[in-house]
N, C-alpha and C positions, 0 to 999 in steps of 0.2 A: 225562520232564518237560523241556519246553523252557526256555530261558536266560532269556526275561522271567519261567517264571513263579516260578523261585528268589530273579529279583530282585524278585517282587512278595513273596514268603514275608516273603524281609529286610525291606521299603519296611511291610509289612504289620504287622511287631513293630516298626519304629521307631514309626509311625503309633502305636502302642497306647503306647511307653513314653511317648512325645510328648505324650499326652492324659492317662496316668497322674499326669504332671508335673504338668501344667496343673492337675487335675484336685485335687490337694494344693496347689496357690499357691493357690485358691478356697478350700479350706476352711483355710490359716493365714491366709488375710487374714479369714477370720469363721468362727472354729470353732464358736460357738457356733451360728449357721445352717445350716441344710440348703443344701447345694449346690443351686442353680435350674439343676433338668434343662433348660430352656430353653437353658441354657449351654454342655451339652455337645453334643460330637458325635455327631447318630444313629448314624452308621456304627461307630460303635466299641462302646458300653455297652449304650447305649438300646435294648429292645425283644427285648435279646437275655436269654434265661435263666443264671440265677444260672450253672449248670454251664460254660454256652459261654464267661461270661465269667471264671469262674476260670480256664476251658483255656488261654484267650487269656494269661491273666497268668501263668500257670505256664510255658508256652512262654517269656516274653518274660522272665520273671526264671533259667531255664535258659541263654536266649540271653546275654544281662547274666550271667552266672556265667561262661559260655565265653571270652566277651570278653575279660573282668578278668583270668582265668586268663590268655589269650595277652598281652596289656599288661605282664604283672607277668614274665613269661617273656622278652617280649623285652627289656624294661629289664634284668633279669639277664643275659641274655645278651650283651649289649651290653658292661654290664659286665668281667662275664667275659674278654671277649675283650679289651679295651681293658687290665684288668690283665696279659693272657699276651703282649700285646704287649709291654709294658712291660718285664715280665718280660725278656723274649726281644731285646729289642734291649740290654737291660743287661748281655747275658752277655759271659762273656770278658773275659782283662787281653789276651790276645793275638791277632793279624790270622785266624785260623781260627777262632776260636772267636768274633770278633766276627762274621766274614762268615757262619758258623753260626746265629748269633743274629738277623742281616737275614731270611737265609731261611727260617729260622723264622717271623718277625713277618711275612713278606709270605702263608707258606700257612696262621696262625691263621684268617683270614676263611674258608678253605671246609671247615674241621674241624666234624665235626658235634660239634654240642656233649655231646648225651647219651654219645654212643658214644669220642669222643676227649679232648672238653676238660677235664672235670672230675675228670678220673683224674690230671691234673697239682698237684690240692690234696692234698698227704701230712698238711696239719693239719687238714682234713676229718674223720670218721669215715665208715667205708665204710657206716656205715646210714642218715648224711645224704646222702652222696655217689646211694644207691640211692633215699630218697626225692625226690632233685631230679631223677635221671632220670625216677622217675614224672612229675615233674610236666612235663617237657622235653617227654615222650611223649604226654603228654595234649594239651598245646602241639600239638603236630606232628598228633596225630588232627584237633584242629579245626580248625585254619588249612588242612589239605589235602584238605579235600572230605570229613568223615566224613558229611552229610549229603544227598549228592548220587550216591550209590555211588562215588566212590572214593576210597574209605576204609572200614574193618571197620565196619559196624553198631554196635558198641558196643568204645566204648573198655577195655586191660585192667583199668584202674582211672579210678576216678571221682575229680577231684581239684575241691575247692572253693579259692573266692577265698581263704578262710581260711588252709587248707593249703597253696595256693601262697606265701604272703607269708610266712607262719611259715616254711616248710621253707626257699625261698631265701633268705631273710632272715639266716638262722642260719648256712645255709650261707655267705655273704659274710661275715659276722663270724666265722667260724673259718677263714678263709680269708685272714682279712687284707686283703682288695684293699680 
């Protein structure tokens, strides 16, 4: 598969969530009315059968899941590091253990986060601590090509928007940051 046509795949689920939008401002500006097919766009609904156009919308609401899962990932993760900074430059009353705590805060940024940073929350439980690496992990499949080969075919677990906000979520409040 060539490079335009992964970015036509992308250009292709925007296109449909783009019309899906559109496509609900028409019927809450007149729910009572039928949508005037005239309106829509052929290339996208029109002409195509029920099943194609579910596939299309299942696709594009999987795509919209993956998303939100990496959005919500990196927001925590941002976090995260920005509290172990904090952390880390506050340590120490004395010149070793402040200069400890600098270089600390300058090698936070290339910590992976699943594998290193979240082992540093002891008010954590280690069963939320395991559910937010799932979610890290899941992060990390789609952001790096799981659908291009390279990346495994299918992720070890399946994590939803839900499950992402609940697990990090929870995790930052027992965490304190």
């Amino acid at each position: 598969m060539g490079s335009m046509e992964r970015l036509d795949d992308i250009h292709r689920l925007f296109s449909c969530f783009a019309e899906a939008i559109r496509i609900a401002r028409l019927f809450i500006k007149n729910p009572t009315q039928p949508i005037d097919q005239t309106k829509l766009r052929e290339d996208m609904f029109l002409g195509k059968t029920l099943e194609v156009s579910q596939e299309l919308l299942n696709k594009l609401e999987n795509e919209i899941n993956e998303v939100l899962v990496l959005a919500l990932t990196a927001k925590f993760e941002r976090i995260i590091r920005d509290g172990l900074f904090d952390m880390a430059t506050e340590l120490g009353t004395n010149i070793t253990e402040r200069r400890l705590g600098r270089k600390l805060a300058e090698e936070i940024e290339t910590w992976k986060l699943s594998s290193n940073a979240l082992d540093f929350f002891n008010a954590v439980s280690g069963n939320l601590k395991g559910q937010a690496k799932q979610v890290v992990d899941f992060r990390n499949w789609v952001a790096h090509g799981h659908k291009y080969g390279t990346a495994p075919e299918t992720p070890t677990c399946n994590v939803t928007p839900i499950f992402a906000y609940q697990t990090l979520n929870e995790f930052l409040e027992q965490s304190s940051i």
